[in-house]
N, C-alpha and C positions, 0 to 999 in steps of 0.2 A: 504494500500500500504506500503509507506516504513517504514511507523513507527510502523507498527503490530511486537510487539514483537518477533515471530518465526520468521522473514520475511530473516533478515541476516543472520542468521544460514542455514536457508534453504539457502539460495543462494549461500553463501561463498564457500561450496562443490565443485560448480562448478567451482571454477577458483584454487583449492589445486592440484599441481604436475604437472601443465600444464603452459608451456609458454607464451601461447595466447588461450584464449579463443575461442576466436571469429576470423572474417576473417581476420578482419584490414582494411574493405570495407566500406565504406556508407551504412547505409540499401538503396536501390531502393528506396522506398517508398517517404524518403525526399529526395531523388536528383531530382524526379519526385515532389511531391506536396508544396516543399520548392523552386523551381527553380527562380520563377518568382516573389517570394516576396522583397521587398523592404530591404537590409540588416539595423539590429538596435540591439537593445539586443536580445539574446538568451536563454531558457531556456533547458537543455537535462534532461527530469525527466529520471532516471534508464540507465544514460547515460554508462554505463558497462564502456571497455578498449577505450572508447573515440572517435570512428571513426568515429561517426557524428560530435561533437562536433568540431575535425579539420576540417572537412570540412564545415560545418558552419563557422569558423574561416576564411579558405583561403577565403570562400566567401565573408569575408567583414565583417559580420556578429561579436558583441563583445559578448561570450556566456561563459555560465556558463552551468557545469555540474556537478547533483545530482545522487548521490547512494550511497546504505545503506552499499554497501559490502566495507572495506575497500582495498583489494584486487584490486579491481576492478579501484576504482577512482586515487589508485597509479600509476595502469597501463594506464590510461587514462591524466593523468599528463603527465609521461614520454612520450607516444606516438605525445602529444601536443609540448612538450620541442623537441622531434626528428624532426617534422614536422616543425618548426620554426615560432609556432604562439602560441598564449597568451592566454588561458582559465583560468576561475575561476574554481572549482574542490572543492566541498564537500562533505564529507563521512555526509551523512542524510538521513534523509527521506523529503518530501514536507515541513514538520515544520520546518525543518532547512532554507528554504526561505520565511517562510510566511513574509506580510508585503511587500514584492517587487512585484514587476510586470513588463513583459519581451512584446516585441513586437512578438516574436515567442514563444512559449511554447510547445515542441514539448515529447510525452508520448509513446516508442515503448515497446511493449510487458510487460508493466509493471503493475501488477495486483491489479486495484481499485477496492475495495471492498463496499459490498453495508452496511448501515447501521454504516457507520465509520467514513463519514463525507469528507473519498477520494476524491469525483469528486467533493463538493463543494472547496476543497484547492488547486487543480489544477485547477479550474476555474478563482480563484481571483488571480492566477496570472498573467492571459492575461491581459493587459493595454487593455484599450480604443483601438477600430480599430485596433489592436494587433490577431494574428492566433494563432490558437489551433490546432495543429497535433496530432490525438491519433492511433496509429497501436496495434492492437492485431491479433494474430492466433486466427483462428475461432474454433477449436481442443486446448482448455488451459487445459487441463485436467491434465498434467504433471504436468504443472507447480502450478495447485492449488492444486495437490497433495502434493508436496516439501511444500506449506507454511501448508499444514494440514485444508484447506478451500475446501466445497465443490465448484466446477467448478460455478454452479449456483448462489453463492453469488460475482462473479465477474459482472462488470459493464460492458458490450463490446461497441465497437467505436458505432455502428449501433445504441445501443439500446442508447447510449449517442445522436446521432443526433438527436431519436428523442424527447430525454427529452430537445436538446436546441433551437426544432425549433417554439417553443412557446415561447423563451424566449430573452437573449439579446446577441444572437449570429446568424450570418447568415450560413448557412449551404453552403458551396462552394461545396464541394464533400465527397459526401459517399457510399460506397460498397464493392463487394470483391473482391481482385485480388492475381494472383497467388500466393505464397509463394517463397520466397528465393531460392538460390540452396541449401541449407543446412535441406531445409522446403517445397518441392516441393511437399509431398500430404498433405500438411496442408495450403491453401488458408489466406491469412490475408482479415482481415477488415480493411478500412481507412475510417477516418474520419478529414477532414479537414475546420474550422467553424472561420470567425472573428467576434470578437466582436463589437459588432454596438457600434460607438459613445457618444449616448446616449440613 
């Protein structure tokens, strides 16, 4: 994920000569699978120009949000500062927070890779009884094209459920639903899993 050397060059592209990226909207996805959780820390892995991350904020919710591109976390700053609410903002990847642990830990579209040690460092930082949101397009093929990874050494939500449903995670909801307006024939996968107690 975010600490694969290509990983920011690839992405940075995306936000050169353009205003706004992205809508400036919530994905769906947390305002539906995040709704009814308890507000406490937040984690945004690949949190882009910030628009979960403020809404996670207005919710109550104290969050922080991670990405490699620096482009990206400036614009997620600022959109925080317009909004009138208080995010943490790191230009990294997962290592730039290892050692903490968030009550929400939330991962959209951001590509763990297999054999790199990814979904083990997004795991440990869900606290105790603490949620794991992970959304990916079911169609990454773009996007594991840009980091120069084949599509198949990506890790997707589904096939993470079923690596956590033996383990010390309870599986709340997983499957696939529509895609975005922007992503309407590309279906996502969600996955959303708390971590058991003990």
């Amino acid at each position: 994920m975010a600490d694969h050397p290509n990983a920011a060059s690839g992405e940075e592209h995306l936000y050169v000569g353009r205003a706004r990226r992205w809508s400036g909207r919530p994905n769906y996805a947390l305002t539906h699978l995040a709704a009814g959780l308890h507000p406490g820390t937040a984690l945004d892995v690949g949190c882009g120009e910030g628009a979960d991350c403020v809404w996670l904020a207005e919710n109550g919710w104290r969050v922080t949000g991670v990405d490699i591109v620096a482009t990206a976390t400036r614009r997620a700053a600022a959109a925080a500062a317009s909004a009138g609410v208080d995010i943490e903002v790191i230009t990294g990847g997962l290592r730039a927070v290892t050692g903490r642990v968030f009550d929400l830990v939330t991962c959209f579209y951001v590509p763990l890779r297999r054999g790199t040690g990814d979904l083990d460092d997004l795991l440990a930082l869900v606290a105790p009884g603490g949620s794991l949101i992970v959304v990916h397009h079911t169609d990454a093929s773009k996007q594991a094209a840009r980091l120069g990874v084949n599509v198949s050494d990506l890790i997707r939500p589904l096939e993470i459920a079923e690596l956590l449903a033996d383990c010390c995670f309870t599986i709340e909801e997983s499957g696939t639903v529509p895609g975005g307006s922007m992503h309407a024939n590309n279906p996502d996968q969600v996955l959303r899993a708390r971590r058991k107690l003990n």
